[in-house]
N, C-alpha and C positions, 0 to 999 in steps of 0.2 A: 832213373831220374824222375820218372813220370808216376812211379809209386811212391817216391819220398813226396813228391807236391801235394799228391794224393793225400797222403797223412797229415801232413802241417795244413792243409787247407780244413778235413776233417778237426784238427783239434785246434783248429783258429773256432771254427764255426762251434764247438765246444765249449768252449772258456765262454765265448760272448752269448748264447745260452746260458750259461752257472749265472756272471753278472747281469744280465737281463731279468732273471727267474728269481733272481738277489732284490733285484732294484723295487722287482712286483711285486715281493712279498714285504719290503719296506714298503710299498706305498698303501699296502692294504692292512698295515700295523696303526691302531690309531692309537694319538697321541692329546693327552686332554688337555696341553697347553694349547693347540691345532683346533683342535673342539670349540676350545671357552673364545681362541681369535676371532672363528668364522663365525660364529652364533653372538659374537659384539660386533661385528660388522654386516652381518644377512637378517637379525632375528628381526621381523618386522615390529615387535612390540616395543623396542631399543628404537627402531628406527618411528617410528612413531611419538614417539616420549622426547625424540631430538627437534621433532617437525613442532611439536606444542611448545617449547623451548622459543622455539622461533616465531612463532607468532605471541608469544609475551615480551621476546624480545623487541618486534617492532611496534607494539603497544606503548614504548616508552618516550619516544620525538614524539608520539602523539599526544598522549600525558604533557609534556611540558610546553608543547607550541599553543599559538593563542588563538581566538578564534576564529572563525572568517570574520574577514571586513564584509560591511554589507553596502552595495551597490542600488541607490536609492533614484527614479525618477515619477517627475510629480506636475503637478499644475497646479499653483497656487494665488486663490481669490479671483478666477473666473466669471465672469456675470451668467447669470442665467441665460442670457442669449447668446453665451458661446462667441461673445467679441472680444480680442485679446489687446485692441488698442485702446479701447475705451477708457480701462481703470487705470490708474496710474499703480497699483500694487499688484495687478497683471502679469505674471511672470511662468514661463517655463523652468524649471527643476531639476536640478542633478546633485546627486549628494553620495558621498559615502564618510562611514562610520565606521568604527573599531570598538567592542569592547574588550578592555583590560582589566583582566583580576588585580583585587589588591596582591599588595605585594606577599610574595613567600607564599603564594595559591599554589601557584606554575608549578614550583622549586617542590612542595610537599606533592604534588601531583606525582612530577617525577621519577619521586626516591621513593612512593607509593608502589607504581608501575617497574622500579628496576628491584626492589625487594619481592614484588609477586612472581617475577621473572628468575631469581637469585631462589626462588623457592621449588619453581618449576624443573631450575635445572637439578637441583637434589634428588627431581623424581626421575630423572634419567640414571641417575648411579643407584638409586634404588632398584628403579624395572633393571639394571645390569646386573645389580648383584644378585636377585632371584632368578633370573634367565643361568646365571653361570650357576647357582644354586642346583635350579633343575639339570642343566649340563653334566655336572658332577654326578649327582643323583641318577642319572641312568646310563651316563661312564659306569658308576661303581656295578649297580644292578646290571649292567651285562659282562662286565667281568666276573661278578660274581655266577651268572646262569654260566660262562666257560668253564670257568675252576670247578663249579658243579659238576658239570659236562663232563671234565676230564677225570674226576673224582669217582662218577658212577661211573666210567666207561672201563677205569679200570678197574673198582672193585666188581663189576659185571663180568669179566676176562679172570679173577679171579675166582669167580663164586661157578664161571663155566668150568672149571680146573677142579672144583671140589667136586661139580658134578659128576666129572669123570669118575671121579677117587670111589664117590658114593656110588658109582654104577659095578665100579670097577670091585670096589668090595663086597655089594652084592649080589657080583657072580661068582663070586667067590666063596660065598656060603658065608661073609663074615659080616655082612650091613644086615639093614632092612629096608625094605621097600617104602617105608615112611621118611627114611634120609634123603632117597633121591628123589620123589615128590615135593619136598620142602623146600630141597635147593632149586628144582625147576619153579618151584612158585615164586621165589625171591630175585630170580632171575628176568621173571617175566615181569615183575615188578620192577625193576630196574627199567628193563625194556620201554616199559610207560612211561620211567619218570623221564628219561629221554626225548620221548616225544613231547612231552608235555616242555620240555626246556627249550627244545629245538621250537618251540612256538613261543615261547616267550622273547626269546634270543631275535626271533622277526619282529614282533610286537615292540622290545626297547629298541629297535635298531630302527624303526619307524617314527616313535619317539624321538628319535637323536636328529633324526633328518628334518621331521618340522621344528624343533627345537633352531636348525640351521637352516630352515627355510629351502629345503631340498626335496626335490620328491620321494614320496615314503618308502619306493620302491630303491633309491639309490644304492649301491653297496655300502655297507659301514665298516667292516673289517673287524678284529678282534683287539679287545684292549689288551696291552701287559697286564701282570701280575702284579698287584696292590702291595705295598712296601708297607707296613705299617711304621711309623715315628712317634715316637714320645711326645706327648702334647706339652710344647715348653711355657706356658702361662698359667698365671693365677687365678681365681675368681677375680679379686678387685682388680688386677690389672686391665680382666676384661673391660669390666664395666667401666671402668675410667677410660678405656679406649671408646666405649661404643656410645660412653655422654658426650665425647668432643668427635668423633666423627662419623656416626650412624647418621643415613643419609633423611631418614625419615625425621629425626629429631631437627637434625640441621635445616631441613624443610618447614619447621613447626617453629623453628625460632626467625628464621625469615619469614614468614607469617604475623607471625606479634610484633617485628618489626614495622612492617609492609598496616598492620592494624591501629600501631603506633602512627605512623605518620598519618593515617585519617583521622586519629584523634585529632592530631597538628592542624589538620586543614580544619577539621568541625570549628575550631578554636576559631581559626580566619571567616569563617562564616558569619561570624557577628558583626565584619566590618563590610562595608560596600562594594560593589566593583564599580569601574568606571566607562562609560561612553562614550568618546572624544567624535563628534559629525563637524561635519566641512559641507556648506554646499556653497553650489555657485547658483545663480538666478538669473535669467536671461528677461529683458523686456520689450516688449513692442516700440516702436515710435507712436507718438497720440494721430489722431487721424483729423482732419479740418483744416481750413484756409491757413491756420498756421500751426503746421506742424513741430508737437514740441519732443525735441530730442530726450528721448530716457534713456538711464545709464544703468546697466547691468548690476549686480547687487551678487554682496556676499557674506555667509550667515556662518557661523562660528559656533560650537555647543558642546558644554560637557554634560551627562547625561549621568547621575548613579541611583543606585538602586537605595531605598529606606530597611533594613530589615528590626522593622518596628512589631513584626507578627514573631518573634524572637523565643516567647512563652513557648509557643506550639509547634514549632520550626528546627531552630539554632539550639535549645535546649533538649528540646528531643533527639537529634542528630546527636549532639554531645552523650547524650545518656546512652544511644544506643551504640556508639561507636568505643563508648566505656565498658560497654557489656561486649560487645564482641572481644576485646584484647582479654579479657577475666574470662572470656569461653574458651577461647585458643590457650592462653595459660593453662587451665585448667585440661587440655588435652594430652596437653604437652607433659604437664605433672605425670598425666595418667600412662600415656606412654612411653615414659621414661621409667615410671615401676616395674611396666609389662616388659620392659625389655630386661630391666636387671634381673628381673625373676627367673626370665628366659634364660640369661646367662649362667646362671646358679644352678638351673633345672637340668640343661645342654652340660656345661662343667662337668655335673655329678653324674651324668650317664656316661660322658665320655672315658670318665675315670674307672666308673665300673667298667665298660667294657675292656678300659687298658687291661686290668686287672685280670681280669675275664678270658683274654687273646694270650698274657703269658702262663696263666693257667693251662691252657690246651697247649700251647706251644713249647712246655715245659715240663709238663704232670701228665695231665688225661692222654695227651694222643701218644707219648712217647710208654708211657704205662700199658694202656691199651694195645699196642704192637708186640710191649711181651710177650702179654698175656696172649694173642693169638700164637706170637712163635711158641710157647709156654705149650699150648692146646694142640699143636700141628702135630709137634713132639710126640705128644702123650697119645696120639692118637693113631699115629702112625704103631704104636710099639699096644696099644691095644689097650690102655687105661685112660682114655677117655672116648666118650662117642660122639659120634658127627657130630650131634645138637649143640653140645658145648663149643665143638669148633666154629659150628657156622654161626655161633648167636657172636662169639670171639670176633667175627667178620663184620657182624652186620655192625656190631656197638661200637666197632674202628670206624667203619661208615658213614655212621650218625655222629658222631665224633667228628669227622673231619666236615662232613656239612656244618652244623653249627659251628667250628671254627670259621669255614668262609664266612657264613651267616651271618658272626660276629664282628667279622673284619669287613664285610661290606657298611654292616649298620655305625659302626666306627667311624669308617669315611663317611658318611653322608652327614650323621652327628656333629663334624668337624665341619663340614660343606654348610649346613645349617647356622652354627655357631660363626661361620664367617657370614655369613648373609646378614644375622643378627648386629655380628659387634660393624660389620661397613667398610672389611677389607681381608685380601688372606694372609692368613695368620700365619704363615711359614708353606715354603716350598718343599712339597715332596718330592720323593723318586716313585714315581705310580708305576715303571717300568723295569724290571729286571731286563 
Protein backbone atom coordinates (compact mmCIF):
# COMPACT_ATOMS: atom_id res chain seq x y z
CA UNK A 1 0.00 0.00 0.00
CA UNK A 2 2.79 2.15 0.97
CA UNK A 3 4.62 1.60 -2.48
CA UNK A 4 1.57 2.28 -4.53
CA UNK A 5 1.26 5.94 -2.47
CA UNK A 6 4.76 6.16 -3.25
CA UNK A 7 4.11 5.99 -6.95
CA UNK A 8 0.98 8.11 -7.39
CA UNK A 9 2.55 10.85 -5.14
CA UNK A 10 5.87 10.51 -7.38
CA UNK A 11 3.80 10.93 -10.77
CA UNK A 12 1.39 13.56 -9.14
CA UNK A 13 4.72 15.54 -8.53
CA UNK A 14 5.54 14.62 -12.35
CA UNK A 15 2.65 15.89 -14.27
CA UNK A 16 2.80 19.20 -12.14
CA UNK A 17 6.48 19.63 -13.25
CA UNK A 18 5.46 18.82 -17.24
CA UNK A 19 2.62 21.77 -16.67
CA UNK A 20 4.75 23.98 -14.74
CA UNK A 21 7.83 23.57 -17.21
CA UNK A 22 4.81 24.06 -19.88
CA UNK A 23 3.39 27.19 -18.32
CA UNK A 24 7.52 28.71 -18.16
CA UNK A 25 8.12 28.08 -21.49
CA UNK A 26 4.82 29.80 -22.48
CA UNK A 27 5.65 32.70 -20.56
CA UNK A 28 9.15 33.16 -22.02
CA UNK A 29 7.50 32.80 -25.66
CA UNK A 30 7.05 36.32 -26.90
CA UNK A 31 4.29 37.46 -28.50
CA UNK A 32 4.25 40.90 -30.68
CA UNK A 33 0.69 41.66 -29.94
CA UNK A 34 1.98 41.55 -25.94
CA UNK A 35 5.02 43.64 -27.10
CA UNK A 36 3.10 46.61 -29.22
CA UNK A 37 0.33 46.46 -25.71
CA UNK A 38 3.11 47.12 -23.16
CA UNK A 39 5.28 49.48 -25.08
CA UNK A 40 1.62 51.68 -25.80
CA UNK A 41 1.13 51.67 -22.30
CA UNK A 42 5.12 51.88 -20.57
CA UNK A 43 6.86 53.80 -23.61
CA UNK A 44 7.65 57.00 -21.84
CA UNK A 45 7.60 58.86 -25.33
CA UNK A 46 3.62 57.73 -25.77
CA UNK A 47 3.34 58.74 -22.35
CA UNK A 48 4.85 61.96 -22.85
CA UNK A 49 3.04 63.02 -26.17
CA UNK A 50 -0.51 62.13 -23.78
CA UNK A 51 0.82 64.66 -21.01
CA UNK A 52 1.40 67.56 -24.00
CA UNK A 53 -2.18 66.53 -25.16
CA UNK A 54 -3.19 67.60 -21.77
CA UNK A 55 -1.85 70.75 -21.28
CA UNK A 56 -3.24 72.03 -24.78
CA UNK A 57 -6.13 70.67 -23.63
CA UNK A 58 -6.60 72.94 -20.58
CA UNK A 59 -5.37 75.85 -22.77
CA UNK A 60 -8.78 75.93 -24.15
CA UNK A 61 -11.44 77.40 -20.86
CA UNK A 62 -8.47 79.58 -20.97
CA UNK A 63 -8.81 80.77 -24.61
CA UNK A 64 -12.34 81.40 -24.12
CA UNK A 65 -12.78 82.94 -20.55
CA UNK A 66 -12.61 86.68 -20.10
CA UNK A 67 -10.25 88.66 -18.37
CA UNK A 68 -9.66 89.53 -14.85
CA UNK A 69 -11.94 92.20 -13.48
CA UNK A 70 -9.69 94.76 -12.15
CA UNK A 71 -10.09 95.74 -8.41
CA UNK A 72 -9.58 99.62 -8.25
CA UNK A 73 -8.96 101.93 -4.88
CA UNK A 74 -8.23 105.62 -5.04
CA UNK A 75 -8.47 109.17 -3.48
CA UNK A 76 -9.98 111.50 -5.49
CA UNK A 77 -9.39 115.66 -5.45
CA UNK A 78 -7.49 115.87 -2.17
CA UNK A 79 -6.10 119.17 -1.10
CA UNK A 80 -2.66 119.65 -0.77
CA UNK A 81 -2.98 119.53 2.89
CA UNK A 82 -4.29 116.20 3.08
CA UNK A 83 -7.85 117.52 4.56
CA UNK A 84 -10.63 115.38 3.40
CA UNK A 85 -13.49 117.53 4.86
CA UNK A 86 -12.68 120.64 3.31
CA UNK A 87 -13.56 120.01 -0.61
CA UNK A 88 -16.82 119.23 -1.27
CA UNK A 89 -15.40 116.68 -4.33
CA UNK A 90 -13.24 114.94 -1.59
CA UNK A 91 -13.86 111.56 -1.82
CA UNK A 92 -12.49 108.00 -0.92
CA UNK A 93 -12.61 105.29 -4.03
CA UNK A 94 -13.40 101.98 -4.92
CA UNK A 95 -14.13 100.67 -8.32
CA UNK A 96 -13.94 97.68 -10.30
CA UNK A 97 -13.97 97.12 -14.00
CA UNK A 98 -14.21 94.36 -16.71
CA UNK A 99 -12.92 94.38 -19.95
CA UNK A 100 -14.92 92.50 -22.72
CA UNK A 101 -13.79 91.65 -26.22
CA UNK A 102 -15.90 92.30 -29.05
CA UNK A 103 -17.97 90.00 -29.92
CA UNK A 104 -16.85 86.43 -31.62
CA UNK A 105 -13.07 87.29 -30.04
CA UNK A 106 -13.66 84.65 -27.00
CA UNK A 107 -15.58 82.09 -29.60
CA UNK A 108 -12.37 82.33 -32.37
CA UNK A 109 -10.12 82.18 -29.32
CA UNK A 110 -11.50 78.95 -28.48
CA UNK A 111 -11.85 77.00 -31.50
CA UNK A 112 -8.19 78.54 -32.02
CA UNK A 113 -7.07 76.67 -28.64
CA UNK A 114 -9.29 73.42 -29.35
CA UNK A 115 -7.87 72.90 -33.10
CA UNK A 116 -4.02 73.32 -31.67
CA UNK A 117 -5.16 70.72 -29.08
CA UNK A 118 -7.05 68.39 -31.96
CA UNK A 119 -3.65 68.80 -33.63
CA UNK A 120 -1.56 67.72 -30.65
CA UNK A 121 -3.52 64.76 -30.16
CA UNK A 122 -2.54 63.54 -33.76
CA UNK A 123 0.96 63.67 -32.54
CA UNK A 124 0.24 60.95 -29.95
CA UNK A 125 -0.99 58.30 -32.77
CA UNK A 126 1.85 59.37 -34.63
CA UNK A 127 4.79 58.92 -31.52
CA UNK A 128 2.40 55.35 -31.34
CA UNK A 129 2.63 54.31 -34.50
CA UNK A 130 6.69 54.80 -34.85
CA UNK A 131 7.03 53.34 -31.21
CA UNK A 132 4.99 50.05 -32.44
CA UNK A 133 7.01 50.76 -35.72
CA UNK A 134 10.36 50.16 -33.82
CA UNK A 135 8.58 47.26 -31.84
CA UNK A 136 8.00 45.33 -34.88
CA UNK A 137 11.35 46.24 -36.06
CA UNK A 138 13.36 44.50 -33.58
CA UNK A 139 10.48 41.66 -32.95
CA UNK A 140 11.43 40.87 -36.60
CA UNK A 141 15.43 41.44 -36.09
CA UNK A 142 15.56 39.05 -33.24
CA UNK A 143 13.66 36.53 -34.77
CA UNK A 144 15.35 36.72 -37.46
CA UNK A 145 19.22 36.47 -35.24
CA UNK A 146 17.17 32.81 -33.93
CA UNK A 147 16.20 31.38 -37.22
CA UNK A 148 19.85 32.38 -38.05
CA UNK A 149 20.94 30.86 -34.96
CA UNK A 150 19.23 27.75 -35.71
CA UNK A 151 20.23 27.68 -39.27
CA UNK A 152 24.10 27.86 -38.63
CA UNK A 153 23.70 25.53 -35.65
CA UNK A 154 22.55 23.05 -37.83
CA UNK A 155 24.37 23.53 -40.95
CA UNK A 156 27.47 23.63 -38.29
CA UNK A 157 26.30 19.80 -36.95
CA UNK A 158 26.38 19.18 -40.42
CA UNK A 159 29.59 20.44 -41.79
CA UNK A 160 31.00 18.61 -38.12
CA UNK A 161 29.64 15.17 -40.05
CA UNK A 162 31.47 15.92 -43.30
CA UNK A 163 34.49 16.45 -41.17
CA UNK A 164 34.47 13.20 -40.07
CA UNK A 165 33.66 11.69 -43.63
CA UNK A 166 36.84 13.95 -44.86
CA UNK A 167 39.14 12.62 -41.78
CA UNK A 168 37.58 9.41 -42.33
CA UNK A 169 38.57 9.26 -46.07
CA UNK A 170 41.81 10.49 -45.46
CA UNK A 171 42.75 7.64 -43.58
CA UNK A 172 41.82 5.81 -45.78
CA UNK A 173 44.25 6.79 -48.34
CA UNK A 174 41.26 8.15 -50.45
CA UNK A 175 40.89 12.25 -49.46
CA UNK A 176 43.48 14.87 -48.97
CA UNK A 177 44.53 16.68 -46.33
CA UNK A 178 43.18 20.00 -47.89
CA UNK A 179 39.32 18.59 -47.54
CA UNK A 180 39.68 18.32 -43.86
CA UNK A 181 41.38 21.77 -43.22
CA UNK A 182 38.75 23.46 -45.34
CA UNK A 183 35.80 21.94 -43.51
CA UNK A 184 37.68 22.79 -39.97
CA UNK A 185 38.03 26.30 -41.37
CA UNK A 186 34.14 26.68 -42.23
CA UNK A 187 33.33 25.29 -39.22
CA UNK A 188 35.34 27.62 -37.23
CA UNK A 189 33.59 30.18 -39.16
CA UNK A 190 30.41 29.25 -38.21
CA UNK A 191 31.56 28.97 -34.58
CA UNK A 192 32.07 32.97 -35.01
CA UNK A 193 29.10 33.63 -36.63
CA UNK A 194 27.52 32.46 -33.56
CA UNK A 195 29.07 34.37 -31.27
CA UNK A 196 28.72 37.36 -32.93
CA UNK A 197 24.52 36.42 -33.16
CA UNK A 198 24.60 35.43 -29.58
CA UNK A 199 25.53 39.27 -28.98
CA UNK A 200 23.32 40.70 -31.19
CA UNK A 201 20.28 38.49 -29.89
CA UNK A 202 21.50 40.68 -26.22
CA UNK A 203 21.85 43.90 -27.86
CA UNK A 204 17.86 43.74 -29.68
CA UNK A 205 16.74 42.15 -26.55
CA UNK A 206 17.89 45.27 -24.84
CA UNK A 207 16.41 47.37 -27.34
CA UNK A 208 12.95 45.66 -26.93
CA UNK A 209 13.08 46.42 -23.13
CA UNK A 210 13.73 50.31 -23.33
CA UNK A 211 11.43 50.28 -26.28
CA UNK A 212 9.02 48.85 -22.94
CA UNK A 213 10.63 50.86 -20.62
CA UNK A 214 12.10 47.95 -18.73
CA UNK A 215 15.33 47.33 -17.54
CA UNK A 216 17.79 46.37 -20.43
CA UNK A 217 18.91 43.58 -18.52
CA UNK A 218 15.13 42.02 -18.17
CA UNK A 219 14.59 38.52 -19.83
CA UNK A 220 12.89 38.78 -23.49
CA UNK A 221 12.35 35.25 -24.42
CA UNK A 222 12.40 34.07 -28.06
CA UNK A 223 10.04 35.20 -30.74
CA UNK A 224 7.95 32.62 -33.07
CA UNK A 225 8.67 31.89 -36.40
CA UNK A 226 7.49 34.81 -38.94
CA UNK A 227 4.63 33.61 -41.21
CA UNK A 228 4.89 35.40 -44.23
CA UNK A 229 1.15 36.70 -45.90
CA UNK A 230 0.45 38.13 -49.15
CA UNK A 231 0.29 41.87 -49.05
CA UNK A 232 -3.60 42.25 -49.85
CA UNK A 233 -3.56 46.27 -51.18
CA UNK A 234 -2.88 48.36 -53.96
CA UNK A 235 -0.73 51.45 -54.37
CA UNK A 236 -3.72 53.85 -54.75
CA UNK A 237 -5.65 52.19 -52.06
CA UNK A 238 -2.74 52.99 -49.94
CA UNK A 239 -2.33 56.36 -50.53
CA UNK A 240 -6.15 57.21 -50.38
CA UNK A 241 -5.90 55.43 -46.95
CA UNK A 242 -2.92 57.43 -45.68
CA UNK A 243 -4.55 61.25 -47.16
CA UNK A 244 -7.52 60.59 -44.97
CA UNK A 245 -5.96 58.96 -42.01
CA UNK A 246 -1.91 59.50 -41.52
CA UNK A 247 -1.71 61.01 -38.28
CA UNK A 248 0.91 63.66 -39.38
CA UNK A 249 -1.27 65.05 -42.22
CA UNK A 250 -4.30 65.02 -39.93
CA UNK A 251 -2.11 67.09 -37.62
CA UNK A 252 -1.22 69.70 -40.45
CA UNK A 253 -4.75 70.05 -41.36
CA UNK A 254 -5.75 70.97 -37.72
CA UNK A 255 -3.15 73.49 -38.01
CA UNK A 256 -4.58 75.34 -41.07
CA UNK A 257 -7.49 75.06 -39.32
CA UNK A 258 -6.42 76.33 -35.80
CA UNK A 259 -4.48 79.22 -38.49
CA UNK A 260 -7.66 79.81 -39.90
CA UNK A 261 -9.52 80.83 -37.06
CA UNK A 262 -6.45 83.60 -36.15
CA UNK A 263 -7.16 84.74 -39.54
CA UNK A 264 -10.88 85.08 -37.98
CA UNK A 265 -9.84 86.85 -34.92
CA UNK A 266 -6.99 89.31 -36.91
CA UNK A 267 -10.35 90.25 -38.89
CA UNK A 268 -12.11 91.12 -35.24
CA UNK A 269 -9.10 93.29 -34.37
CA UNK A 270 -10.29 96.08 -36.32
CA UNK A 271 -13.29 96.52 -34.12
CA UNK A 272 -12.83 97.64 -30.34
CA UNK A 273 -13.00 95.94 -27.02
CA UNK A 274 -14.91 97.23 -24.34
CA UNK A 275 -14.50 98.40 -20.51
CA UNK A 276 -17.57 98.55 -18.42
CA UNK A 277 -16.05 100.40 -14.52
CA UNK A 278 -18.59 100.89 -11.60
CA UNK A 279 -17.28 102.76 -8.81
CA UNK A 280 -18.67 103.95 -5.64
CA UNK A 281 -17.24 107.16 -3.72
CA UNK A 282 -17.37 107.69 -0.23
CA UNK A 283 -17.23 111.49 1.33
CA UNK A 284 -16.52 113.22 4.35
CA UNK A 285 -19.11 115.55 6.32
CA UNK A 286 -17.84 119.42 5.86
CA UNK A 287 -16.22 120.57 9.01
CA UNK A 288 -17.46 124.12 10.87
CA UNK A 289 -20.28 125.50 13.10
CA UNK A 290 -22.46 124.04 10.55
CA UNK A 291 -21.89 121.07 9.58
CA UNK A 292 -23.00 120.13 6.07
CA UNK A 293 -23.97 116.59 5.37
CA UNK A 294 -22.43 115.08 1.96
CA UNK A 295 -23.74 112.20 0.13
CA UNK A 296 -21.85 109.42 -1.16
CA UNK A 297 -21.41 109.34 -5.02
CA UNK A 298 -21.56 106.91 -7.85
CA UNK A 299 -19.67 106.77 -11.14
CA UNK A 300 -20.78 104.64 -14.08
CA UNK A 301 -18.07 104.17 -17.44
CA UNK A 302 -17.68 102.49 -20.49
CA UNK A 303 -14.26 102.56 -21.58
CA UNK A 304 -13.06 101.10 -25.46
CA UNK A 305 -10.23 101.07 -27.11
CA UNK A 306 -9.72 103.45 -30.86
CA UNK A 307 -7.63 101.00 -33.11
CA UNK A 308 -6.96 104.00 -35.42
CA UNK A 309 -2.97 102.85 -35.66
CA UNK A 310 -4.74 100.09 -37.91
CA UNK A 311 -1.99 100.76 -41.03
CA UNK A 312 0.76 99.19 -38.95
CA UNK A 313 -1.10 97.07 -36.52
CA UNK A 314 -4.50 95.35 -37.67
CA UNK A 315 -3.17 95.23 -41.14
CA UNK A 316 -0.01 93.65 -40.51
CA UNK A 317 -1.49 91.11 -38.02
CA UNK A 318 -3.90 90.23 -41.17
CA UNK A 319 -0.94 89.88 -43.69
CA UNK A 320 0.97 87.92 -41.35
CA UNK A 321 -1.65 85.50 -40.19
CA UNK A 322 -2.34 85.13 -44.16
CA UNK A 323 1.08 84.05 -44.61
CA UNK A 324 1.16 81.70 -41.84
CA UNK A 325 -2.11 79.52 -43.28
CA UNK A 326 -0.16 79.72 -47.20
CA UNK A 327 3.05 78.31 -45.05
CA UNK A 328 1.16 75.41 -43.17
CA UNK A 329 -0.60 74.84 -46.71
CA UNK A 330 2.29 74.67 -48.25
CA UNK A 331 3.72 71.95 -45.76
CA UNK A 332 1.02 70.12 -45.78
CA UNK A 333 1.17 69.87 -49.92
CA UNK A 334 4.82 68.94 -49.27
CA UNK A 335 3.98 66.25 -46.97
CA UNK A 336 1.54 64.85 -48.57
CA UNK A 337 3.92 64.20 -51.84
CA UNK A 338 6.63 62.75 -49.47
CA UNK A 339 4.30 60.47 -48.17
CA UNK A 340 2.70 59.21 -51.50
CA UNK A 341 6.13 58.77 -52.78
CA UNK A 342 6.85 56.85 -49.77
CA UNK A 343 3.99 54.64 -50.48
CA UNK A 344 5.00 53.67 -53.98
CA UNK A 345 8.75 53.42 -52.90
CA UNK A 346 7.56 50.85 -49.66
CA UNK A 347 4.90 49.08 -52.22
CA UNK A 348 7.47 48.32 -54.82
CA UNK A 349 10.04 46.76 -52.47
CA UNK A 350 7.47 44.93 -50.65
CA UNK A 351 6.47 43.44 -53.93
CA UNK A 352 9.98 42.48 -54.82
CA UNK A 353 10.72 40.92 -51.93
CA UNK A 354 7.23 38.98 -52.10
CA UNK A 355 8.51 37.83 -55.18
CA UNK A 356 11.93 37.25 -53.96
CA UNK A 357 10.74 34.86 -50.55
CA UNK A 358 8.75 32.58 -53.25
CA UNK A 359 11.60 32.29 -55.36
CA UNK A 360 13.69 30.79 -52.45
CA UNK A 361 10.70 29.13 -51.05
CA UNK A 362 10.01 27.38 -54.20
CA UNK A 363 13.16 27.35 -56.70
CA UNK A 364 16.62 28.20 -55.11
CA UNK A 365 16.40 26.50 -51.61
CA UNK A 366 14.43 23.42 -52.76
CA UNK A 367 17.11 23.18 -55.99
CA UNK A 368 19.98 23.71 -53.85
CA UNK A 369 18.93 20.56 -51.44
CA UNK A 370 19.25 18.50 -54.53
CA UNK A 371 22.00 19.42 -55.61
CA UNK A 372 23.72 18.79 -52.28
CA UNK A 373 21.78 15.18 -52.07
CA UNK A 374 22.97 15.11 -55.97
CA UNK A 375 26.92 15.69 -54.57
CA UNK A 376 26.58 13.36 -51.22
CA UNK A 377 25.73 10.67 -53.91
CA UNK A 378 28.36 11.13 -56.25
CA UNK A 379 30.80 11.34 -53.60
CA UNK A 380 30.21 8.87 -51.62
CA UNK A 381 30.42 6.22 -54.84
CA UNK A 382 33.72 8.35 -55.72
CA UNK A 383 32.94 10.82 -58.72
CA UNK A 384 32.88 13.76 -57.05
CA UNK A 385 35.28 15.33 -54.41
CA UNK A 386 34.71 16.88 -51.09
CA UNK A 387 34.95 20.62 -52.52
CA UNK A 388 32.02 20.20 -54.56
CA UNK A 389 30.19 18.64 -51.67
CA UNK A 390 31.12 21.10 -49.22
CA UNK A 391 30.69 24.34 -51.52
CA UNK A 392 26.94 22.13 -52.26
CA UNK A 393 26.65 22.96 -48.21
CA UNK A 394 27.78 26.16 -47.77
CA UNK A 395 25.51 27.63 -51.00
CA UNK A 396 22.40 25.80 -49.16
CA UNK A 397 23.61 27.95 -46.31
CA UNK A 398 23.84 31.17 -47.74
CA UNK A 399 20.69 30.30 -49.42
CA UNK A 400 18.72 29.81 -46.41
CA UNK A 401 20.24 32.99 -44.56
CA UNK A 402 19.23 35.40 -47.34
CA UNK A 403 15.78 33.68 -47.32
CA UNK A 404 15.47 34.68 -43.49
CA UNK A 405 17.19 37.87 -44.43
CA UNK A 406 14.54 38.55 -46.80
CA UNK A 407 11.64 37.58 -44.83
CA UNK A 408 12.88 39.70 -41.87
CA UNK A 409 13.35 42.78 -44.25
CA UNK A 410 9.76 41.97 -45.56
CA UNK A 411 8.25 42.43 -42.27
CA UNK A 412 9.64 45.53 -41.21
CA UNK A 413 8.96 46.95 -44.99
CA UNK A 414 5.33 46.16 -43.98
CA UNK A 415 5.87 47.65 -40.32
CA UNK A 416 7.16 50.81 -42.07
CA UNK A 417 4.41 51.05 -44.61
CA UNK A 418 1.89 50.93 -41.75
CA UNK A 419 3.63 53.67 -39.72
CA UNK A 420 3.52 55.45 -43.08
CA UNK A 421 -0.16 55.06 -44.34
CA UNK A 422 -1.53 55.49 -40.05
CA UNK A 423 -2.84 52.01 -39.12
CA UNK A 424 -2.17 48.02 -39.52
CA UNK A 425 -2.84 46.91 -42.58
CA UNK A 426 -3.90 43.22 -41.76
CA UNK A 427 -3.15 40.86 -38.99
CA UNK A 428 -0.68 38.34 -39.19
CA UNK A 429 0.16 34.88 -37.74
CA UNK A 430 3.93 35.95 -36.60
CA UNK A 431 3.72 32.49 -34.55
CA UNK A 432 3.61 29.05 -35.85
Amino acid sequence: MLRKFIKLFGLTLFIIFIFVSEGQAEEIRLKLDQLIENALQNNPEILASKKRWEVFKEKIPQARALPDPMFGFGIISLPTNFKFREEDMTMKEISISQMVPFYGKRRLMGEMAEKEAEAVYNEIQEKTNRIIREVKAAYYDLSHVYRTTDVTQRNKEILENFVKIAETQYAVGMGIQQDVLKAHVEVSKMVDELIMLGQRKRALGAKLNALLNRSTEAPVGEPGEVVPQKFPFTVEELQKMAVEINPTLKGMKKMIEAKEKAYGLAKREYYPDFTFKFAYGQRDNSEGPEVMKRKDMLTGMVEMNIPIFYKSKQERKLAETKADIQLVEAQYRAMKNEIVFMITDMSSMIQRVERQLELYRTGIIPQASLQINSALSSYRVGRADFMTLLDSRMTLYRYELEYHQALTEYEKNVASLESVVGRQLFYKGEQK
